[in-house]
C-alpha positions in Angstrom: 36.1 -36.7 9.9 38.9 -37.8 7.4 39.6 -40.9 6.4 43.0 -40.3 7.5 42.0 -38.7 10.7 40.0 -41.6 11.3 42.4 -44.2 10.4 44.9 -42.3 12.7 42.3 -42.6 15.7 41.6 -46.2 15.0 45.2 -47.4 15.1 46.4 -45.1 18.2 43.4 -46.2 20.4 44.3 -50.1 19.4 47.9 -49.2 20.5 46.8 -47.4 23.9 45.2 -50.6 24.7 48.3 -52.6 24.1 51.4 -53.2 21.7 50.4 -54.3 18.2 52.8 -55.3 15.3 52.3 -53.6 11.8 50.3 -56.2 10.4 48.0 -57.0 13.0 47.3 -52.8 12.9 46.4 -53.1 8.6 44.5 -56.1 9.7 42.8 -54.0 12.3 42.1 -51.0 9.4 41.2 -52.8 6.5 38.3 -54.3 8.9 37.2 -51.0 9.2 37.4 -50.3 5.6 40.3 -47.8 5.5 42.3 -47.6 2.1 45.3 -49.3 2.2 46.7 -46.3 0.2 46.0 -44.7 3.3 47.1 -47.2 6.8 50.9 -47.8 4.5 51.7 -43.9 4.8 49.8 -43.9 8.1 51.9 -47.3 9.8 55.0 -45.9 7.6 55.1 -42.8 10.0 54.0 -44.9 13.1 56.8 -47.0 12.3 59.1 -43.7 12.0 58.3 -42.1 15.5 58.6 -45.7 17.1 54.6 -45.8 18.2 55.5 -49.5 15.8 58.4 -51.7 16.7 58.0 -54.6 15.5 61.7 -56.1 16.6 61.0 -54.5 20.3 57.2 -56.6 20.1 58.9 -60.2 19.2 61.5 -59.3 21.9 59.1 -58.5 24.2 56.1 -60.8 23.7 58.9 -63.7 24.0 60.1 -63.0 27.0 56.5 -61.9 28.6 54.9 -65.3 27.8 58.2 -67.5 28.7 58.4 -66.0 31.8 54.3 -65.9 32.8 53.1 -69.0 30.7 56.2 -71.0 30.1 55.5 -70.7 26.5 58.2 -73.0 24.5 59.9 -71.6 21.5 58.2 -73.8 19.2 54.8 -72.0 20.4 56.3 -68.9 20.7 57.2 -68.9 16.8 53.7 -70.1 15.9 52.4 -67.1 18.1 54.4 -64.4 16.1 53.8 -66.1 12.7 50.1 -65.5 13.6 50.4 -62.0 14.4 52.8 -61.3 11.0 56.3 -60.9 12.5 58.4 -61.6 10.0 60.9 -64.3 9.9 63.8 -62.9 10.3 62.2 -60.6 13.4 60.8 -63.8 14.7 63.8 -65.7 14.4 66.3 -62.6 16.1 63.7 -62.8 19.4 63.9 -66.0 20.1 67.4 -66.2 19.7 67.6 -64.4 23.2 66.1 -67.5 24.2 68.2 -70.3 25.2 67.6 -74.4 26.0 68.6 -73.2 29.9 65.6 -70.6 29.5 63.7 -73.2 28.3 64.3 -76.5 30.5 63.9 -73.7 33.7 60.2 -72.7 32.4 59.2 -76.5 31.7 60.5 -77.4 35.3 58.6 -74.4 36.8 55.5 -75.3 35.2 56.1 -79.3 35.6 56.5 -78.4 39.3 53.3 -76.7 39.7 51.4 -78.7 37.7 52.9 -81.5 40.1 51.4 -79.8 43.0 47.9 -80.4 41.7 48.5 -84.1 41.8 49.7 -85.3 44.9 46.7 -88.3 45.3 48.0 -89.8 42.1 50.2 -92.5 41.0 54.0 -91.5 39.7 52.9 -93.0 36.0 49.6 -90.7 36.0 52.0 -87.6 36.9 53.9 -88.3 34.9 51.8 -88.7 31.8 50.0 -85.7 32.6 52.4 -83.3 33.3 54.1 -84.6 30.1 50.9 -84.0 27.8 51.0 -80.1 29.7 54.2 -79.5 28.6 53.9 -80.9 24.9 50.7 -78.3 24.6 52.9 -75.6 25.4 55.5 -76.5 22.9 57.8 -78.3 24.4 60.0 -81.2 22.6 60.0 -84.7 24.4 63.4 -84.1 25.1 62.9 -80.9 27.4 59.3 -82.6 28.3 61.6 -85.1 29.5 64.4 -83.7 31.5 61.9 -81.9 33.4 59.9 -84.4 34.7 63.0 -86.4 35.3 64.3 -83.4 37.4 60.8 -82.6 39.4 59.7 -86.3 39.9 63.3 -86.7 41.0 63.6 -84.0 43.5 60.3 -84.8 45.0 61.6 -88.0 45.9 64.4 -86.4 47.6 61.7 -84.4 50.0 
């Protein structure tokens, strides 16, 4: 087989399994020892029949791992840097994002988490949902707000 044929295979059987951005797919071929004059032309025409988006993968990955993992921006950016979004790609996704997006997702996850803990004190909840939420990404302030609003509202029950 050709080197391009096989560098062809490689990267549409990586994308089957799910979306990839252009630099994790050179990452992928230069493992497996393909010329790079051969995955630029390769990813160039990838990129041309849209089988590479990597605008529609920020866009998407953001709003996949807000919504299912309450992912905070701050993550979210670390997340894309590591899979070599660039900037300005990186920067345009998360724009869709906004601080009501975010305070929602901590609250969610603040409220589950809170569910787990109902045989400890209000200072242990507290400290431990806080520590959840700043793994995730989230500022103090946010971290804040949300356990304000779920500790508050649990009183209210």
């Amino acid at each position: 087989m050709r080197t391009e044929e096989r560098a062809r295979e490689i990267a549409l059987r990586s994308l089957n399994a799910a979306p990839r951005t252009r630099h994790q797919l050179t990452e992928l071929l230069t493992r497996r020892e393909v010329p790079l004059e051969v995955i630029d032309p390769l990813l160039d025409r990838f990129e041309e029949v849209g089988l590479i988006n990597d605008e529609e993968f920020a866009r998407r990955w953001t709003q996949s791992r807000l919504a299912s993992r309450g992912v905070a921006r701050r993550a979210l950016r670390q997340e894309l840097v590591r899979k070599g979004v660039p900037s300005e790609v990186i920067e345009s996704a998360l724009a869709d994002i906004d601080d009501d997006d975010e305070l929602a997702a901590a609250i969610r996850l603040a409220t589950r988490k809170l569910k787990t803990m109902t045989d400890q004190d209000a200072y242990s909840q507290r400290r431990r949902i806080f520590g959840m939420l700043a793994r995730r990404g989230y500022s103090s302030s946010v971290t804040g707000m949300a356990i304000d609003q779920v500790l508050a509202s649990t009183l209210e029950q």
